[in-house]
N, CA and C atoms as an extended XYZ file, in Angstrom:
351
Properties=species:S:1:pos:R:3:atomname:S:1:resname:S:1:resid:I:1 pbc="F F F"
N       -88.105       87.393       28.470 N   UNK     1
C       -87.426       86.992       27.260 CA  UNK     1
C       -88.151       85.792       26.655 C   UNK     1
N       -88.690       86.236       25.110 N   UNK     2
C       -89.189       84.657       24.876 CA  UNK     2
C       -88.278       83.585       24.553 C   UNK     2
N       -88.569       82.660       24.739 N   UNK     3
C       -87.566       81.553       24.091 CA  UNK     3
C       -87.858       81.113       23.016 C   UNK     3
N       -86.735       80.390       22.142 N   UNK     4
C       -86.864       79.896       21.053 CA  UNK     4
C       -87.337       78.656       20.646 C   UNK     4
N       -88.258       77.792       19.859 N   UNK     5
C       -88.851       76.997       20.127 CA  UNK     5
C       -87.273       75.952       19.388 C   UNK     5
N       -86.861       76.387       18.552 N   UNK     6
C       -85.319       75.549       18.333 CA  UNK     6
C       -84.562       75.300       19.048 C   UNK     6
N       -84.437       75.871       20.679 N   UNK     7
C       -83.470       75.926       21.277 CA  UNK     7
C       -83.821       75.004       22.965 C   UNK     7
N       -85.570       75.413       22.986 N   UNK     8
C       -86.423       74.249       23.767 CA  UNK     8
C       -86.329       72.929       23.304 C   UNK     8
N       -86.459       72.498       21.703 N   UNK     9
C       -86.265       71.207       21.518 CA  UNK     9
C       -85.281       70.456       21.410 C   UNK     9
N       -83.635       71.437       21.550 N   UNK    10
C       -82.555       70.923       21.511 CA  UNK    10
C       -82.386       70.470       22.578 C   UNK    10
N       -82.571       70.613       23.602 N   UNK    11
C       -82.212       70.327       25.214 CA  UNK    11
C       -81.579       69.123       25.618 C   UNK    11
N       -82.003       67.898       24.778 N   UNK    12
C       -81.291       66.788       25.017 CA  UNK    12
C       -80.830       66.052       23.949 C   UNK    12
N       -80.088       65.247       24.454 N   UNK    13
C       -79.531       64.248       23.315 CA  UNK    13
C       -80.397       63.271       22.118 C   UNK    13
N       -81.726       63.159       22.853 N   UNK    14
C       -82.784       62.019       22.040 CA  UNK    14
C       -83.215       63.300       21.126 C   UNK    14
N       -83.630       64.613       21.640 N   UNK    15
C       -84.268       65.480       21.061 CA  UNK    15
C       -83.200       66.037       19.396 C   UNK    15
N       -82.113       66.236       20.177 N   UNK    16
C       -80.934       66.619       19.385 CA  UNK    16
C       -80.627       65.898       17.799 C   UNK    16
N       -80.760       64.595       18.350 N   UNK    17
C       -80.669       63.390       17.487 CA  UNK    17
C       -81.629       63.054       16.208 C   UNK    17
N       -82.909       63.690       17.191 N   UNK    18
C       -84.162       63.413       16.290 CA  UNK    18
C       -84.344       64.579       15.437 C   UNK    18
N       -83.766       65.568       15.968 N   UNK    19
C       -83.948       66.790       14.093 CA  UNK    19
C       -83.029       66.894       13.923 C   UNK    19
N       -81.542       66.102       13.718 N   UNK    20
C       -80.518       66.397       13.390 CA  UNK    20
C       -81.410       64.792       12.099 C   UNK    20
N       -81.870       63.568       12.407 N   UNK    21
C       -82.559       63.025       11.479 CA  UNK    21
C       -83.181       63.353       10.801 C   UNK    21
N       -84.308       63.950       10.879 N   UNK    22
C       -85.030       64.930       10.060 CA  UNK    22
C       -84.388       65.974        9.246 C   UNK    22
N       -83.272       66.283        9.515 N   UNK    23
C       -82.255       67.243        8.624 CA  UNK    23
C       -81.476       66.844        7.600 C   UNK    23
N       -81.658       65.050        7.620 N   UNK    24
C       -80.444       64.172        6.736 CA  UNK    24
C       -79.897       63.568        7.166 C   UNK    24
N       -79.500       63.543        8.718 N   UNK    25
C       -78.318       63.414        9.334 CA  UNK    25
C       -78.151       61.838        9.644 C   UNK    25
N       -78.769       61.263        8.843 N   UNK    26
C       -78.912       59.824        9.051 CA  UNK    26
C       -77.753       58.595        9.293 C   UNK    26
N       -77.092       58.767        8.850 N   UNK    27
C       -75.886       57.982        8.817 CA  UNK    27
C       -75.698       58.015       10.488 C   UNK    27
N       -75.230       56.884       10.981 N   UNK    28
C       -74.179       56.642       12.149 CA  UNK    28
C       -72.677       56.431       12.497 C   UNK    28
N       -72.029       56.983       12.973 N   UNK    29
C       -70.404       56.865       12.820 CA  UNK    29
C       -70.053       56.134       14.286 C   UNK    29
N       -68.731       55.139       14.319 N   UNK    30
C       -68.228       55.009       15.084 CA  UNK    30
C       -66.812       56.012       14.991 C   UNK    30
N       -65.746       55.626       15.557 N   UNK    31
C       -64.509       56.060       15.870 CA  UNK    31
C       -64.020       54.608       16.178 C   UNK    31
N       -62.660       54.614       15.020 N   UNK    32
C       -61.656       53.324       15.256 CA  UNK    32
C       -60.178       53.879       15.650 C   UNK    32
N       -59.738       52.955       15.566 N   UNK    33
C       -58.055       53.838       15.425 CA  UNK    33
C       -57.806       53.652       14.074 C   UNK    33
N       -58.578       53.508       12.949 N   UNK    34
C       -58.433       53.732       11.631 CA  UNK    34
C       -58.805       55.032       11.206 C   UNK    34
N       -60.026       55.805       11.999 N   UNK    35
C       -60.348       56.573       11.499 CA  UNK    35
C       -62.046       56.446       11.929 C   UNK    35
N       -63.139       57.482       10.911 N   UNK    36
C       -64.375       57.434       11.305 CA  UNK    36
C       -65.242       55.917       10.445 C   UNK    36
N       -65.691       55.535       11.424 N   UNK    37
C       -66.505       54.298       10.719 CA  UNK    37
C       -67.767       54.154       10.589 C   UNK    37
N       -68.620       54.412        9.079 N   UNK    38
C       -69.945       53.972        8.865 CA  UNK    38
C       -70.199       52.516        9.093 C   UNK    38
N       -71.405       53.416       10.176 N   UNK    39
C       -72.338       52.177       10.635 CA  UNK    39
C       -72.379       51.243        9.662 C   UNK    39
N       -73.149       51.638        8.673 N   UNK    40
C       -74.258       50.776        7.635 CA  UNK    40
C       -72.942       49.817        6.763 C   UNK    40
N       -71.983       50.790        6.456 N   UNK    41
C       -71.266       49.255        5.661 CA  UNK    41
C       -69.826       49.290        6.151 C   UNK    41
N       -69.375       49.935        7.117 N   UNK    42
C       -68.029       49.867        7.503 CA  UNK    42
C       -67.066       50.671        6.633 C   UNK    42
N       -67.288       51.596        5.958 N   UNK    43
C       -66.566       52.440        5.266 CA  UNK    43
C       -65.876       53.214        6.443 C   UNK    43
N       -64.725       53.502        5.874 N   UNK    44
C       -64.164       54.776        7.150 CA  UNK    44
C       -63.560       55.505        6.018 C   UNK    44
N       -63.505       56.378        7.345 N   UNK    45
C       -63.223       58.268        6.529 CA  UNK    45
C       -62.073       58.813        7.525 C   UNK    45
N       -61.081       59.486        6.941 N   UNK    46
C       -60.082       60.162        7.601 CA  UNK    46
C       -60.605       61.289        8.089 C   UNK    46
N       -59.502       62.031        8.880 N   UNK    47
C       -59.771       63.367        9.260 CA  UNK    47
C       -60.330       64.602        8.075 C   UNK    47
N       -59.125       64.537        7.050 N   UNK    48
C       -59.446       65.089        6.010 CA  UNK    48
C       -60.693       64.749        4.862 C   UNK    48
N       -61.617       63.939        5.160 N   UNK    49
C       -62.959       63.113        4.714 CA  UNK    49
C       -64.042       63.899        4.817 C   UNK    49
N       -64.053       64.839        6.111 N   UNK    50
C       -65.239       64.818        7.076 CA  UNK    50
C       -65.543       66.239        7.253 C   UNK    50
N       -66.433       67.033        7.382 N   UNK    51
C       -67.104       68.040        7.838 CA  UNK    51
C       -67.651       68.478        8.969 C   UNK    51
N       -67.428       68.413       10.192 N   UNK    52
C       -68.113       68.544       11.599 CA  UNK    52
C       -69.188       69.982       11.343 C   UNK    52
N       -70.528       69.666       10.759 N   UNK    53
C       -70.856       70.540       10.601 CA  UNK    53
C       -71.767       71.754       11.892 C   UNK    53
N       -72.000       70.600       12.853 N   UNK    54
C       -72.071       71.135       14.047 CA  UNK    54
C       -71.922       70.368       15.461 C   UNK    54
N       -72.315       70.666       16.449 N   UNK    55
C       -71.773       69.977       17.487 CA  UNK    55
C       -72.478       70.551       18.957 C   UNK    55
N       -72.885       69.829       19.616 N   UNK    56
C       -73.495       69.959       20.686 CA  UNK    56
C       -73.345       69.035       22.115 C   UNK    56
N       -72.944       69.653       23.147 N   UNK    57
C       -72.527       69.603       24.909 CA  UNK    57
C       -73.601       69.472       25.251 C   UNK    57
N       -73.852       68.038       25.674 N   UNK    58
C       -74.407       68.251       27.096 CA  UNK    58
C       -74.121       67.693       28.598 C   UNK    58
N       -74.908       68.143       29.659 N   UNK    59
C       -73.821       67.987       30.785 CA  UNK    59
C       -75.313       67.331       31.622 C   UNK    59
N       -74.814       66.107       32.160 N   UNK    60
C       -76.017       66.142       33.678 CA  UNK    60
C       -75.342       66.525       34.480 C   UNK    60
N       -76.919       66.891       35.097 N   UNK    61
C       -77.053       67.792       36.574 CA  UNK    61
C       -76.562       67.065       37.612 C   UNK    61
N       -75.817       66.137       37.813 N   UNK    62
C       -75.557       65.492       38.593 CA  UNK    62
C       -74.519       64.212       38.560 C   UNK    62
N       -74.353       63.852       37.655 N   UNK    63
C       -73.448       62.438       37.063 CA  UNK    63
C       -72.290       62.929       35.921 C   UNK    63
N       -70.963       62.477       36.416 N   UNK    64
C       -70.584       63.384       35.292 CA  UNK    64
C       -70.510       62.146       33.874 C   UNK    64
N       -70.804       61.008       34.052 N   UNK    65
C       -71.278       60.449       33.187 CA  UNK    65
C       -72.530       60.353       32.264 C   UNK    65
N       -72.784       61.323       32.790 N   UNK    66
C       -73.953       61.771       31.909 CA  UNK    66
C       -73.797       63.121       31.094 C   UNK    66
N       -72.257       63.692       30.864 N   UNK    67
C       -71.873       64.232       30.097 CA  UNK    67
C       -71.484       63.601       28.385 C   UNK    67
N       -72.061       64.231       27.467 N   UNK    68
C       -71.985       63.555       25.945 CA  UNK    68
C       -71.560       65.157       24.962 C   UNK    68
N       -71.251       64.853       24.206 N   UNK    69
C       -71.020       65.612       22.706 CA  UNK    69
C       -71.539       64.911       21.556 C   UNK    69
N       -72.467       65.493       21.061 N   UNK    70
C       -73.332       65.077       19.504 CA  UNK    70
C       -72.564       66.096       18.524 C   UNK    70
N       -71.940       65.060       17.268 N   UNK    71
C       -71.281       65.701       16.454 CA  UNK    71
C       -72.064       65.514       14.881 C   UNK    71
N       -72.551       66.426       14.492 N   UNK    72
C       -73.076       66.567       12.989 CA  UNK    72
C       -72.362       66.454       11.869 C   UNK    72
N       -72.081       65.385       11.438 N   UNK    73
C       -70.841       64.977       10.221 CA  UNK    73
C       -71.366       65.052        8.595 C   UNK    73
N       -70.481       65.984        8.173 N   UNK    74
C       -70.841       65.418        6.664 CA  UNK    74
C       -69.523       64.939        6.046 C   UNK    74
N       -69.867       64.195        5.101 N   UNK    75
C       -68.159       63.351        4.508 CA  UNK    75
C       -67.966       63.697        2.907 C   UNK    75
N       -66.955       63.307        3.009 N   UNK    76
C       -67.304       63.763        1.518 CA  UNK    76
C       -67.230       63.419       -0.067 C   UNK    76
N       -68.289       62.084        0.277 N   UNK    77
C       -69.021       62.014       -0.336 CA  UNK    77
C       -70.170       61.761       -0.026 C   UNK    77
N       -71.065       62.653        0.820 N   UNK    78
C       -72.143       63.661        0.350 CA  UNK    78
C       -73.015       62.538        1.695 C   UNK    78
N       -72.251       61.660        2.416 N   UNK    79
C       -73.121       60.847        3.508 CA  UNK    79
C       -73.307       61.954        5.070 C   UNK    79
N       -74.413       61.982        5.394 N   UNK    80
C       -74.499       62.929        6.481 CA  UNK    80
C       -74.918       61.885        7.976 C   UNK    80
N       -74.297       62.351        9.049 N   UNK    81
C       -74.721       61.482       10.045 CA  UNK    81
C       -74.480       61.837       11.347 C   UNK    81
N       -74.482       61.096       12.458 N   UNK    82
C       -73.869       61.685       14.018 CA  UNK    82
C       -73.174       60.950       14.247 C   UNK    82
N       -72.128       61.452       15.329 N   UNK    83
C       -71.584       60.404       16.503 CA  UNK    83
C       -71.829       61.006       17.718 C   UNK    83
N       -72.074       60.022       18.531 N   UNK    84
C       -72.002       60.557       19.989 CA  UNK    84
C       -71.079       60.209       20.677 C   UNK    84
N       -70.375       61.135       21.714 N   UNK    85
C       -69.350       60.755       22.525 CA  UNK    85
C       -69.519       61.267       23.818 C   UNK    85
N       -68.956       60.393       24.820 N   UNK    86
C       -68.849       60.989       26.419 CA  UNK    86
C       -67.518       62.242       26.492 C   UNK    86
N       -67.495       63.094       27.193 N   UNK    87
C       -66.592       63.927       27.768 CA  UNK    87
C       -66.459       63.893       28.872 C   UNK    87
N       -65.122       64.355       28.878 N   UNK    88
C       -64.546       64.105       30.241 CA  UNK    88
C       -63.536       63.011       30.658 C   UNK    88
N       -63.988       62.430       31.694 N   UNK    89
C       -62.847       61.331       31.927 CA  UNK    89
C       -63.501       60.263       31.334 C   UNK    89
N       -64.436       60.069       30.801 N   UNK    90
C       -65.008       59.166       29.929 CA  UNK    90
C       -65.457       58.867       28.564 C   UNK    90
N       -64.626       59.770       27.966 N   UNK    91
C       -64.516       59.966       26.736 CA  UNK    91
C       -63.689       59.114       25.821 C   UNK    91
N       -64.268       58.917       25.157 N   UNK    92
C       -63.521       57.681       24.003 CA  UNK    92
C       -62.210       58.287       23.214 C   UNK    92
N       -60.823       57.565       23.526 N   UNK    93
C       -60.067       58.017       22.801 CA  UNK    93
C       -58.967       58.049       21.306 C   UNK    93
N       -60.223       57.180       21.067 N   UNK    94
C       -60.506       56.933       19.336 CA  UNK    94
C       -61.269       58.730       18.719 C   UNK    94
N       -62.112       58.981       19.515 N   UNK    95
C       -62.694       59.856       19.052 CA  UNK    95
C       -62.112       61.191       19.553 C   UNK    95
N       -61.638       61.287       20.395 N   UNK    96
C       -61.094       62.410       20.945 CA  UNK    96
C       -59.813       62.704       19.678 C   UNK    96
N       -58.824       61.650       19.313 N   UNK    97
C       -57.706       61.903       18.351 CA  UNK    97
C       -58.587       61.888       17.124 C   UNK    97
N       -59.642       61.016       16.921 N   UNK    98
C       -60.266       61.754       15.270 CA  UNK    98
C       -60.725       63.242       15.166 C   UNK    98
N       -61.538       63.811       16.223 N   UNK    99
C       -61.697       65.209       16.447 CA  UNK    99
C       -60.692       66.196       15.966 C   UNK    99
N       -59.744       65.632       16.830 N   UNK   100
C       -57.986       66.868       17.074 CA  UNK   100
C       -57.731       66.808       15.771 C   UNK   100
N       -57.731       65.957       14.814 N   UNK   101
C       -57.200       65.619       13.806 CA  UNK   101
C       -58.292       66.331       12.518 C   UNK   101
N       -59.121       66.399       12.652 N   UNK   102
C       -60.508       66.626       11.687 CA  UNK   102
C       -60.211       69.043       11.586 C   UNK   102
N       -59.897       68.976       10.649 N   UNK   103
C       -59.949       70.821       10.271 CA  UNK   103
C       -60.739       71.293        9.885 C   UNK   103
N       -61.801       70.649        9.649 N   UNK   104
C       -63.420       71.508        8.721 CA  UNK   104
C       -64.625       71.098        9.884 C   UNK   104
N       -64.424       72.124       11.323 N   UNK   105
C       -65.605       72.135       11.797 CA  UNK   105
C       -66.200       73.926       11.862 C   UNK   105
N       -67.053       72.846       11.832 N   UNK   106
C       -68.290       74.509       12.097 CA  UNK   106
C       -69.099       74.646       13.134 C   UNK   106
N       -69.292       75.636       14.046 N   UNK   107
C       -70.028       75.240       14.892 CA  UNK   107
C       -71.686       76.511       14.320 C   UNK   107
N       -72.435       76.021       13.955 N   UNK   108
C       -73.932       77.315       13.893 CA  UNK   108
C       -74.272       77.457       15.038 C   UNK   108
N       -74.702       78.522       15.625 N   UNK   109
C       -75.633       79.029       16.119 CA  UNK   109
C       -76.701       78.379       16.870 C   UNK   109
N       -77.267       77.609       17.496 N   UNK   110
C       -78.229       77.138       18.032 CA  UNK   110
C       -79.904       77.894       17.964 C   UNK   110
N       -79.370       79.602       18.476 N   UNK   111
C       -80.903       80.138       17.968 CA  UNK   111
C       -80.257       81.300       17.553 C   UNK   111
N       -81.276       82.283       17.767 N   UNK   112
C       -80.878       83.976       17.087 CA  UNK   112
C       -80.213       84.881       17.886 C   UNK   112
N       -79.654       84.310       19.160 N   UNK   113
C       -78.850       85.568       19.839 CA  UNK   113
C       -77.962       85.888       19.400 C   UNK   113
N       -77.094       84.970       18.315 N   UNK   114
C       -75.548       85.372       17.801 CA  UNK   114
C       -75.942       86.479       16.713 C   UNK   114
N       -77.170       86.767       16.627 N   UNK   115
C       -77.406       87.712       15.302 CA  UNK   115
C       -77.297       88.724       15.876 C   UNK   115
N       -77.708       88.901       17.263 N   UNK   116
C       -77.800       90.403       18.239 CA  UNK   116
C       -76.064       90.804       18.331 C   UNK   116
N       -75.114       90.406       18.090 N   UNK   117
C       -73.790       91.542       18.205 CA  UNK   117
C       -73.627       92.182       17.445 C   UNK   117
């Protein structure tokens, strides 16, 4: 089976990060109990604000702290960016209730197998 060269460079979080930049995705978000918070000037955005336009798990082989979720945000007005979060028992729960709360996610495809059903 060949592999996909999109799906080799996703593999980790630095990799993930770095063409989710190259895509726009520039902006940085925290999670408050206000809501989502831009890095750059402290703007926050509600649930209803935001676009999860994709989203990506990863797990170490060994630590479960080395489990994260990279979330691809667009807002709306038109700022694109990430957040990263731990899962699990170490998961932030600012971000866990902005998630639950957020109705416009999408998850794409990573490579071309979802085209094969």
């Amino acid at each position: 089976m060949e592999k996909n060269s999109t799906t080799e460079e996703m593999k980790t979080l630095t990799s993930c990060v770095n063409k989710l930049v190259v895509d726009g995705f520039t902006e940085n978000f925290n999670a408050s109990e206000e809501g989502l918070v831009s890095a750059t000037d402290q703007k926050t955005y509600g649930p209803t604000d935001v676009n999860i336009t994709n989203f990506y798990r990863f797990e170490g082989a060994s630590d479960p702290s080395d489990n994260s979720i990279l979330y691809a945000i667009e807002t709306n007005d038109g700022r694109k960016g990430t957040l990263v979060d731990a899962y699990g028992p170490y998961a932030d729960a600012n971000v866990d209730k902005f998630m639950k709360e957020v109705e416009a996610v999408t998850k794409k495809p990573v490579h071309n197998d979802a085209a094969k059903d």
